[in-house]
C-alpha positions in Angstrom: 22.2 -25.4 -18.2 20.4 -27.2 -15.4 20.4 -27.5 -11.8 20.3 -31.1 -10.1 18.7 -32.1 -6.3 20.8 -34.9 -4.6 19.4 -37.5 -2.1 19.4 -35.1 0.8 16.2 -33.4 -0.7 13.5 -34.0 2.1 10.9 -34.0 -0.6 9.0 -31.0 1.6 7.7 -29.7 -1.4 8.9 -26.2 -1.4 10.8 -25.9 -4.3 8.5 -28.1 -7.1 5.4 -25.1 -7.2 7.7 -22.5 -7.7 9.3 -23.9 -10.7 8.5 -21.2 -13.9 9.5 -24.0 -15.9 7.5 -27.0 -14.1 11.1 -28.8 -14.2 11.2 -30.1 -10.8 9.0 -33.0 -10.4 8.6 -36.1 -7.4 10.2 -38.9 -7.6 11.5 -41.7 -5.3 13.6 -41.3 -3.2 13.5 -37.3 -3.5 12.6 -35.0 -6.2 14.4 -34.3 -8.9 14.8 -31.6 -11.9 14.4 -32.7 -15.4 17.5 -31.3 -17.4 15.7 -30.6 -20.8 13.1 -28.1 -18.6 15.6 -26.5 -16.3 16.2 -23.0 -17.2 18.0 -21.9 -13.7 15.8 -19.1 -14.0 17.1 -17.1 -16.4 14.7 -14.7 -18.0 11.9 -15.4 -15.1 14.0 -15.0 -11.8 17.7 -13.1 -10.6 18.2 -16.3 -8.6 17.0 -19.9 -9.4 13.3 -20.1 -7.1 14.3 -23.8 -5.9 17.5 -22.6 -4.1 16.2 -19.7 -2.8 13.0 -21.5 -1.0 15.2 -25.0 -0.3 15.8 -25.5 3.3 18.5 -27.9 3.0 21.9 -27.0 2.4 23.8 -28.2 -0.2 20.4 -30.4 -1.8 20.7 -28.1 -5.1 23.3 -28.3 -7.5 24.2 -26.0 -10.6 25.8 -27.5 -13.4 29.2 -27.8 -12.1 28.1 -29.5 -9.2 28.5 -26.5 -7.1 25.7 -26.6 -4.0 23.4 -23.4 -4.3 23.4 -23.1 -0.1 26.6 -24.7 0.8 27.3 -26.2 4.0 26.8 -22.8 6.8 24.7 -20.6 4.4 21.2 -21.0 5.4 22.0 -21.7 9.1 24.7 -19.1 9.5 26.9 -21.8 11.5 30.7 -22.6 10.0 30.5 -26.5 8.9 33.7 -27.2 11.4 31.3 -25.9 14.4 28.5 -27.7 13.4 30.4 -30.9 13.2 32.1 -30.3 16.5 28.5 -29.9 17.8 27.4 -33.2 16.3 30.2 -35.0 17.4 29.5 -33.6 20.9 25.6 -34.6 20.6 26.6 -38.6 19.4 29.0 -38.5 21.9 26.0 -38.2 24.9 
């Protein structure tokens, strides 16, 4: 049972003090979570504290590789929009 932060962590250093189980630590090029510490949570919080203060969608995986704020969950915006919009903004 641990979670896992991919490369498009920002390292904004959000997530590492709220760690109950001082998992998440910096490294280059983004932090990370140290597997043997990682609890998820489970006996501190209902939802793991680094996915609910992350700003970046889809930087936290649980163990099945599953992103904790997929693609359109913090920002509310369907992924096909926001690539449309994207596309539109390389485009000019």
């Amino acid at each position: 049972m641990a979670l896992k932060i991919i490369e498009s962590c920002v390292n904004c250093f959000a997530c590492e003090p709220l760690c109950p189980s001082k998992a998440i630590y910096e490294a280059k090029p983004h932090f990370l979570i140290d597997a043997k510490k990682c609890t998820e949570c489970v006996g501190d919080f209902d939802v793991p504290q680094c996915a609910s203060i992350c700003p970046i969608e889809g930087a936290i995986l649980d163990a099945l590789n599953v992103p904790l704020n997929p693609a359109g969950s913090l920002t509310g915006i369907p992924p096909e929009k926001m690539a449309e919009a994207m596309a539109e903004l390389q485009a000019h």
